[in-house]
Phi, psi and omega in degrees: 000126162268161191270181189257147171234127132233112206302146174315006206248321205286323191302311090046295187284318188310334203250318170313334166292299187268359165299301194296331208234333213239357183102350187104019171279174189292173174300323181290296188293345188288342198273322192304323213282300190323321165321270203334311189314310178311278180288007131307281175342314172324312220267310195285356205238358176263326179292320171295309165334296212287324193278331171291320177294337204206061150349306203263335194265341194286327164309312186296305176298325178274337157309290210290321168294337169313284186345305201291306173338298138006280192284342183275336181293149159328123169308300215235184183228103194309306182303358160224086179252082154281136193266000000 
């Protein structure tokens, strides 16, 4: 495996992140969590697009995840198991 060069400042900041944001993980895990944040960001910013370009499909995609929604709910509802 080879390492990663990072100047001392960003290495400063990568571990200040994870003191500060992650609770005290390692540096490998705040870059793992920050990746993840970024592409989310990423995900959330293609979702935005899609709903400014195409209006009609971004409609079409919110019918169809209800749906989807739907299907994912409880038949019943355990907390109201009354005798």
């Amino acid at each position: 495996m080879t390492a990663m060069r990072v100047s001392p400042e960003t290495r400063e900041q990568v571990l200040r992140v994870a003191a500060e944001d992650f609770g005290g993980v390692t540096a490998d895990e705040a870059v793992k969590r920050l990746l993840e944040e970024h592409w989310r960001a990423k995900a959330v910013a293609a979702m935005d697009h899609y709903r400014a370009v195409d209006p009609d499909g971004w409609a079409e995609f919110l019918v169809e995840s209800e749906g989807w929604h739907r299907a994912d709910a409880p038949v019943g509802d355990p907390w109201d198991e009354r005798e």
